[in-house]
C-alpha positions in Angstrom: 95.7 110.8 93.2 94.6 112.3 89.7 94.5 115.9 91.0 98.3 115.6 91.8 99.0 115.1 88.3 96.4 117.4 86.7 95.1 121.4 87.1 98.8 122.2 88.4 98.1 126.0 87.6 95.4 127.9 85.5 95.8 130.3 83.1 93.8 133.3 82.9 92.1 132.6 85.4 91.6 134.8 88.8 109.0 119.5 107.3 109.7 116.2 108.5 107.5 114.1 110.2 107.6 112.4 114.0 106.1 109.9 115.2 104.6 111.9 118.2 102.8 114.0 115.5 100.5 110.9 115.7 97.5 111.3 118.1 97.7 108.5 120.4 94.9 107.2 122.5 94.1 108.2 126.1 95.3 105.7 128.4 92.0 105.2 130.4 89.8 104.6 126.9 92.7 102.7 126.0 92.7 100.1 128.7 88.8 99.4 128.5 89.3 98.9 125.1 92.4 96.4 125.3 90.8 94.6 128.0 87.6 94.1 125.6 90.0 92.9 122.6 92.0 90.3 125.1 88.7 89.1 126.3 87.1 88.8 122.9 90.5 87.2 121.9 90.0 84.3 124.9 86.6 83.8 124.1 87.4 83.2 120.7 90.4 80.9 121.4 88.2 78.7 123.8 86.0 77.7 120.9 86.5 73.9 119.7 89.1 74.0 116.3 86.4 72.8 113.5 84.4 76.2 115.3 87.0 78.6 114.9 88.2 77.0 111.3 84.7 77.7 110.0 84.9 81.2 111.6 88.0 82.0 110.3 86.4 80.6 106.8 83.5 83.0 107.1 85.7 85.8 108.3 88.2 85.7 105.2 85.1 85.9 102.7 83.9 88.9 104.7 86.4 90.7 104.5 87.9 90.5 101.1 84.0 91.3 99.9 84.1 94.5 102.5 87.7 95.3 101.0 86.7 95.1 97.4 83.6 96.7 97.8 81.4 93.6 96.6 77.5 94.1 96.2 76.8 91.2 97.7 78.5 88.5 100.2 77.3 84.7 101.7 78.9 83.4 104.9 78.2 80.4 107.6 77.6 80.3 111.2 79.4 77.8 113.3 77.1 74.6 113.7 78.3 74.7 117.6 79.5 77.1 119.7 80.8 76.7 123.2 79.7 79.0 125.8 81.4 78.1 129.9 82.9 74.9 128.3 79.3 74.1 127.3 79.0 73.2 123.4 75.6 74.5 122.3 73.9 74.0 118.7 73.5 77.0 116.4 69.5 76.5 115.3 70.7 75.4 110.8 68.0 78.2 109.8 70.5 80.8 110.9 73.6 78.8 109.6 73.8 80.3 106.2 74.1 83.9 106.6 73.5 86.1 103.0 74.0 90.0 102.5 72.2 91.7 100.0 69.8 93.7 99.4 66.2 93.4 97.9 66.6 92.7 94.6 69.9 90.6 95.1 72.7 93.3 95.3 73.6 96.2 97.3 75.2 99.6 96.5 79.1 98.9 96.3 78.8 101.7 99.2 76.3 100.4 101.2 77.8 96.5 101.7 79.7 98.1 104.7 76.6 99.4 107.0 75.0 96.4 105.8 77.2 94.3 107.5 77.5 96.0 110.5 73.7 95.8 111.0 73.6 91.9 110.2 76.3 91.2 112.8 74.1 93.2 115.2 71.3 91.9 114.7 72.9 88.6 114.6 74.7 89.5 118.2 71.2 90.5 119.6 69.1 87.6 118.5 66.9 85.4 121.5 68.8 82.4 120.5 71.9 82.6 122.8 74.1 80.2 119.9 73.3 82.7 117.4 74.3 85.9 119.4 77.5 84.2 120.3 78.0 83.2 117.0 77.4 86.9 115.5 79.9 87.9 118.5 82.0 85.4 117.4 82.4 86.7 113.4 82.8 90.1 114.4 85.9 89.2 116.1 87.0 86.8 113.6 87.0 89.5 110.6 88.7 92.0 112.5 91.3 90.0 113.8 91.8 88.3 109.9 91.7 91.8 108.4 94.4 92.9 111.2 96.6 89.9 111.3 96.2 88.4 108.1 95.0 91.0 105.3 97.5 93.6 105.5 101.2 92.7 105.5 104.0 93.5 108.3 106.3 95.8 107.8 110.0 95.4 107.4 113.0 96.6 109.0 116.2 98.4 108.7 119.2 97.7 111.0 121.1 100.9 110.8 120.7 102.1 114.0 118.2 104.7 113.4 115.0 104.5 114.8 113.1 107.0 112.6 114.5 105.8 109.5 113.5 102.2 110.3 110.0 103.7 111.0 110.2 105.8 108.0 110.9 102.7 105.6 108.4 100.8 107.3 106.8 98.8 104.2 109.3 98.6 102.0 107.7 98.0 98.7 106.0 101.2 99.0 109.3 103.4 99.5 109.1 106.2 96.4 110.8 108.6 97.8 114.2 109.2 99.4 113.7 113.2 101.2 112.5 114.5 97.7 114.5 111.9 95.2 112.7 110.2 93.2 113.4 106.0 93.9 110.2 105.0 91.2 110.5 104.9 87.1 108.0 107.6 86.9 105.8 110.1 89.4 102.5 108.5 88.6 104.3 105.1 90.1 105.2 107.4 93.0 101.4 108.5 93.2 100.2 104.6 92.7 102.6 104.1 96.2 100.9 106.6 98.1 97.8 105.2 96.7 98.3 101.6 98.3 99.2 103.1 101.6 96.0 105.3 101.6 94.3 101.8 100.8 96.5 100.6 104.0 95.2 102.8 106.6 91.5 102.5 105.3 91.2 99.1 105.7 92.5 99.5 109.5 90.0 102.0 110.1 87.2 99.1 108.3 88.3 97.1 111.0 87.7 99.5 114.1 84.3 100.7 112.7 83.5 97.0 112.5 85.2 96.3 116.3 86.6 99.1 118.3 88.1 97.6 120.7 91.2 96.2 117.8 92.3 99.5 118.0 93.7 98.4 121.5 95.0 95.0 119.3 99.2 95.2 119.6 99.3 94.2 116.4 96.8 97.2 115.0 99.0 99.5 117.2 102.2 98.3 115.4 100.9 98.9 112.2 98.8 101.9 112.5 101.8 103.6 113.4 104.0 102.4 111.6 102.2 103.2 108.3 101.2 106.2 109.5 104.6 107.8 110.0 105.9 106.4 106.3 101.9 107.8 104.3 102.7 110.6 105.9 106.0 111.0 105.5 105.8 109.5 101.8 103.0 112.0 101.0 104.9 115.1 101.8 107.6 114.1 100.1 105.1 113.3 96.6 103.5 117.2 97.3 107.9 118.3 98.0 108.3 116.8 94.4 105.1 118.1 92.5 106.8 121.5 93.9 109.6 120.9 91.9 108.1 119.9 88.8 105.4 123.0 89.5 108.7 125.6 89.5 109.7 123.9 85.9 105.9 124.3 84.3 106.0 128.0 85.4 109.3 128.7 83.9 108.7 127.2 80.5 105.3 128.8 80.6 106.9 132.0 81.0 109.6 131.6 78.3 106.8 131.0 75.7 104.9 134.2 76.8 101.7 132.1 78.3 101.8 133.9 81.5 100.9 137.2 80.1 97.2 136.8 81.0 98.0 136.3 84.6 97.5 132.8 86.2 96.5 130.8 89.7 98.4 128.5 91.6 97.4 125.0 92.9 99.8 123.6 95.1 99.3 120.1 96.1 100.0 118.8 100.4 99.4 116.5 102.5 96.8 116.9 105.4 97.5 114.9 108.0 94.3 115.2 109.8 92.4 113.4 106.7 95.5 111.8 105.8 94.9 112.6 101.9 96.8 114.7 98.8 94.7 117.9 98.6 95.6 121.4 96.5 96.2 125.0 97.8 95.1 127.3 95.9 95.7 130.9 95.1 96.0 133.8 92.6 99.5 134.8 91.2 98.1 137.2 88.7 94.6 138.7 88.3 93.4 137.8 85.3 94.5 140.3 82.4 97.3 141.5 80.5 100.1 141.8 82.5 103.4 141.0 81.3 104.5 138.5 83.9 108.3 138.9 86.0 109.7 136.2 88.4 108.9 139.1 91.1 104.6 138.3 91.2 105.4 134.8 92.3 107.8 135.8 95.4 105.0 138.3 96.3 102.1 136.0 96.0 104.6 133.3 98.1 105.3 136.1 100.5 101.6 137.2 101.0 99.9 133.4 101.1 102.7 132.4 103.8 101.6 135.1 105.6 98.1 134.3 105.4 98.3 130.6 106.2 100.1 131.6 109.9 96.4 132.3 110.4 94.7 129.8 109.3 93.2 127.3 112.1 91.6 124.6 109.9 95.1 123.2 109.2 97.1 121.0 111.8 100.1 122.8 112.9 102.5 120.4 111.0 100.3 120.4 108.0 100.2 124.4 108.0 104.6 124.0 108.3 104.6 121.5 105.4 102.4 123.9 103.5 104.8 127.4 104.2 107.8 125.0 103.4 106.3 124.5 100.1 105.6 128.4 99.8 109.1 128.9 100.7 110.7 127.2 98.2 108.1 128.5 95.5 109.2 131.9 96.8 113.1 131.3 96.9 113.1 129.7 93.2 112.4 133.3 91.8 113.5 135.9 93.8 116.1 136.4 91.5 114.8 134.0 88.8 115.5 135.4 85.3 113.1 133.6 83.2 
């Protein structure tokens, strides 16, 4: 979140959100997956309790090590596993399962694919026990990282549906429309941060498991930290707007402007659900005395620009011209 608080402009040099703003899945992928994760689920729960302890043992270490981006990671297969009500032994040479890579340690990057591939391989092994097993972990860490890692969100009984869905996770709340609730905007940015961190570690589960996108649980809390980042995250860029409006005007009253200057202004995306800048030139560089009037043209002329632009989602392009808008309204008859 560094960029929000840095390179605001450079001198010298050349809405609201709704939840069906979400994409949601198409019913017929849907079902195949949610009849994969309730059959995963079964299998899982028919397993004998010291099994599904151990699993749930390996699971937790797995993911906290995929979470934190560990170089290396150890976990244990199940010494039994039942398959038809059938207990069968997992061979001990595969029991003790260890991740690294040939010198001891993997790329912080790399522990991810690295996983992936052992559970594969261990799902596609001759020895039945052991494919199970490798099945069996898969399911486990998703369903820990789903259920257990990340918390619920909270509630508010006002009546209001989208507020309750706006305020989803509480502790994360920095912003009230475009008040300020936080001591300071880099706590604001840390907020945003976290939920950024949220919605990652969802999407580490479905690239480990599809099918707990179709989870009710990962539904619940996909959207409802989807509609608060995004929501949140507008309203971070709404108040970097603000504080943009007050660098320019002090700028100006010490004469700094006078070489002409570019604009960064920072948005949400919420197709890559992350902070990013728009840029563009007020002034070319040079000496030119600047008046409020070069910053309502240069609002006026990118506005009209970004109604063409088709790399931007429709609601990202109006969260973008809203931005523009109020850049443009602060000084068309600014006297700074």
């Amino acid at each position: 979140m560094s960029q929000v608080a840095s390179a605001v402009f450079d001198i010298g040099v050349s809405g609201g959100v709704w939840a069906d703003s979400i994409p949601q899945p198409m019913d017929n992928a849907f079902r195949q997956l949610r009849e994969e994760c309730q059959a995963q689920q079964a299998f899982f729960e028919a397993q004998p309790i010291e099994t599904q302890s151990l699993l749930n043992g390996s699971a937790r270490k797995i993911a906290e090590a995929l979470v934190r981006g560990e170089r290396q990671l150890s976990f244990a297969l199940p010494e039994q596993v039942s398959i038809e009500q059938e207990l069968i032994v997992v061979p001990a040479e595969f029991r003790k399962q260890v991740v690294a890579g040939l010198l001891g340690r993997l790329p912080a990057k790399d522990i991810r694919s690295a996983v992936r591939q052992r559970l594969n391989q261990l799902e596609q092994s001759n020895h039945q026990a052991v494919a199970v097993s490798g099945r069996l972990v898969r399911y486990a860490v998703v369903s820990y990282i789903v259920h257990a890692m990340l918390p619920a969100g909270g509630s508010i009984n006002d009546g209001d549906d989208e507020a309750a869905r706006r305020f989803y996770m509480p502790q994360w709340i920095a912003f009230d429309d475009e008040r300020l609730l936080v001591s300071s905007v880099q706590e604001a940015e840390a907020h945003v941060a976290s939920m950024q961190s949220y919605v990652s570690t969802l999407h580490l589960a479905v690239s480990l498991a599809p099918y707990i996108f179709a989870d009710e649980v990962y539904q619940h809390k996909r959207s409802g930290m989807l509609v608060q980042f995004i929501y949140q995250g507008r309203a971070l860029a709404r108040y970097q707007i603000s504080l943009v409006i007050g660098k320019i005007r002090r700028y100006a009253e010490a004469g700094d402007l006078n070489l002409g200057f570019s604009l960064s202004l920072p948005y949400f995306d919420d197709q890559s659900l992350e902070m990013k800048m728009y840029d563009f030139q007020v002034i070319p560089a040079g000496r030119t005395m600047f008046v409020p009037a070069f910053v309502v043209l240069a609002a006026r002329r990118e506005q009209n620009r970004l109604q063409q632009d088709a790399h931007l989602s429709e609601s990202t392009r109006m969260h973008i011209l809203s931005e523009l808008k109020a850049l443009e309204h602060a000084f068309e008859s600014a006297e700074v």
